[in-house]
C-alpha positions in Angstrom: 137.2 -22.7 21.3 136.3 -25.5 18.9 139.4 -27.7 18.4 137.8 -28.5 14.8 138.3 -24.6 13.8 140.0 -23.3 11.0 142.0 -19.9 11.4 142.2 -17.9 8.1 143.3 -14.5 7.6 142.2 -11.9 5.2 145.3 -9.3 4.3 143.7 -6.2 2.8 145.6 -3.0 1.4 142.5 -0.6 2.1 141.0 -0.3 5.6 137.7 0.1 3.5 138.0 -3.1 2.8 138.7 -4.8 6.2 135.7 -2.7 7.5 133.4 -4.1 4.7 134.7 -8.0 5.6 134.6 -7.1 9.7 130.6 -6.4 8.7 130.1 -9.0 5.8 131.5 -11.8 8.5 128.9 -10.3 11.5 126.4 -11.2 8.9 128.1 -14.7 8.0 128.4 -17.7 10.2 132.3 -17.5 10.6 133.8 -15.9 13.5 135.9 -12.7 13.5 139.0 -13.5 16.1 140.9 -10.6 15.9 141.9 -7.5 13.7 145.3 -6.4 13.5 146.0 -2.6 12.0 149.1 -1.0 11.0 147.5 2.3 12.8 144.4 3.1 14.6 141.6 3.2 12.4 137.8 4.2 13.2 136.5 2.6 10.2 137.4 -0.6 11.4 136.4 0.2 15.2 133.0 1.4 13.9 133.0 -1.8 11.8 133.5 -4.0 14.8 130.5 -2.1 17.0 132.7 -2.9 20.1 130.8 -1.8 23.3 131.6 1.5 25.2 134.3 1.0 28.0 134.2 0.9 31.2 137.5 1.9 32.4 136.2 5.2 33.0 133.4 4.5 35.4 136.8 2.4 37.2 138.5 5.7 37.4 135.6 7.7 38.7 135.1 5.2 41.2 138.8 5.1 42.3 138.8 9.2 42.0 135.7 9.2 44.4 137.1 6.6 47.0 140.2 8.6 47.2 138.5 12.1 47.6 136.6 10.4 50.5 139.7 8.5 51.8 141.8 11.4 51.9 139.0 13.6 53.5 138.8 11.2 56.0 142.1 11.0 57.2 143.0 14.0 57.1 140.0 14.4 59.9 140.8 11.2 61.8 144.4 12.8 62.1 143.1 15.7 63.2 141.5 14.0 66.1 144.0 12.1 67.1 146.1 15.0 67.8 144.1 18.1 69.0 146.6 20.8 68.1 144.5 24.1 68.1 146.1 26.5 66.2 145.2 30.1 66.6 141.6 29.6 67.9 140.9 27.8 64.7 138.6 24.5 64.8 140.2 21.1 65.0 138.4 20.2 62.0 138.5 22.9 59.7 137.4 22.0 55.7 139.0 23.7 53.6 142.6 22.1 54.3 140.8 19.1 54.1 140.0 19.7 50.9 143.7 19.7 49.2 144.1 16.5 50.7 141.1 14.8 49.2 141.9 16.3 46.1 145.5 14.6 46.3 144.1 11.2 46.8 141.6 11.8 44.3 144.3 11.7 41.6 146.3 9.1 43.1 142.8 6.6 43.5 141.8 7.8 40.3 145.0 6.7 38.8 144.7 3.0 40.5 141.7 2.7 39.6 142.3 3.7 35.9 145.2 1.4 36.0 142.8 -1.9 37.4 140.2 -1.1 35.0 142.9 -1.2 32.2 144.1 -4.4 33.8 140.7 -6.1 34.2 138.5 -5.2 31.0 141.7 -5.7 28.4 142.1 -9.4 30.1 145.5 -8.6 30.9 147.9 -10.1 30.6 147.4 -12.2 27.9 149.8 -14.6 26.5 148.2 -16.8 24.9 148.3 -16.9 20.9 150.0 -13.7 20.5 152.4 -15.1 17.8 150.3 -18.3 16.3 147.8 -16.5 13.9 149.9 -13.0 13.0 151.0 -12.2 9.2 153.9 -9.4 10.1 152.8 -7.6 7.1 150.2 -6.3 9.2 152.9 -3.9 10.6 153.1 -2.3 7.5 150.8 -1.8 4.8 148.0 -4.6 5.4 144.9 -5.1 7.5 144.7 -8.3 8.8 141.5 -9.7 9.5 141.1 -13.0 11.4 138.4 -15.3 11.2 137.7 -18.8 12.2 135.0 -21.3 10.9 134.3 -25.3 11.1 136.6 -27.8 9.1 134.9 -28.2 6.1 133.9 -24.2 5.8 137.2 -23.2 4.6 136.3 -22.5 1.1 133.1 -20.4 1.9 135.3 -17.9 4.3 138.2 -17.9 1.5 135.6 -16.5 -1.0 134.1 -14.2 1.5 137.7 -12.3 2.0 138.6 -12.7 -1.6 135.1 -11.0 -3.0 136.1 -8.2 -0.8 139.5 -7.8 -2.3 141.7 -9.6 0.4 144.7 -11.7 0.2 144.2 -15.2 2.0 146.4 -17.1 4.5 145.6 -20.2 6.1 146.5 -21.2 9.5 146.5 -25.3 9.4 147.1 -25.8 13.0 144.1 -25.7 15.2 144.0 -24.6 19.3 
C-alpha cells in the first residue's frame, strides 16, 4: 500500500446504497478496501463481482485423495496379513469400499479446512481495528475506500451523492 493514502469511510443506512457506491467507486479511480455489513447481503456481494471460490475444488481434491488413500490401505493391509476368511479373496472390494468412503469425509474435511485457511489469507491480523466505525454492527453499511492525499474531497463527494455519512481516517499505513 501507498503510505500517501487516505482511508475514508462511507456509513450508509440502505444496502442499496452501499451497492450503488461499491459500483460508482469500480468506475472511479479510488480504491474500495473493505465492506463491512451488519448481515450478509447479496446486493453488496453482487456489487463487489468477487470471483467464484475455490474452496470447493480444495475439498474435492482432499475428498478424492482420501477415497484413494483409504482404498489403498485397506489393500496394503490386506497384504500384509493374508488372513483368508471363508474362501473369500484377500482382496475383496466391497469392504474396501467403506473404508474409502470414511477417508473420503475425513480428507474432504482437511482439505475444506486448508482451502478455508489458504484463499481467506488466514489469519489475518493486521488492521482489523484501525479503519472500523462500530456502527457497522448495527444499522450501517460501511464502505471503505482509499485514494491519494490530495483526492480526499472527490471521494467525500462521491459517498455523499450516494447518500452516505463520511468518516475520515487521518492516519495512513
Amino acid at each position: 500500500m501507498n503510505s500517501a493514502e487516505t482511508h475514508i469511510l462511507g456509513l450508509f443506512k440502505s444496502e442499496d446504497q452501499a451497492a450503488e457506491s461499491i459500483r460508482e467507486l469500480a468506475k472511479s479511480p479510488y480504491s474500495l478496501k473493505r465492506t463491512n455489513t451488519p448481515f450478509p447481503s447479496h446486493k453488496i456481494m453482487d456489487a463487489l463481482k468477487l470471483k467464484p471460490s475455490k474452496v470447493g475444488l480444495f475439498t474435492l481434491v482432499g475428498g478424492i485423495t482420501g477415497f484413494l488413500s483409504g482404498f489403498l490401505l485397506a489393500i496394503f493391509t490386506a497384504t500384509r496379513w493374508n488372513l483368508i476368511v471363508s474362501g473369500k479373496p484377500i482382496i475383496s472390494l466391497i469392504p474396501f469400499f467403506i473404508v474409502g468412503f470414511e477417508f473420503t469425509i475425513l480428507f474432504a474435511v482437511f482439505g475444506n479446512f486448508i482451502g478455508l485457511l489458504t484463499q481467506a489469507r488466514l489469519p489475518s491480523f493486521k488492521g482489523l481495528d484501525q479503519y472500523y466505525d462500530p456502527r457497522c454492527s448495527g444499522e450501517y453499511f460501511g464502505v471503505l475506500a482509499a485514494c491519494q492525499a490530495g483526492q480526499q474531497d472527490g471521494l467525500k463527494q462521491l459517498f455523499e451523492k450516494q447518500g452516505g455519512e463520511i468518516k475520515e481516517f487521518n492516519e495512513t499505513i
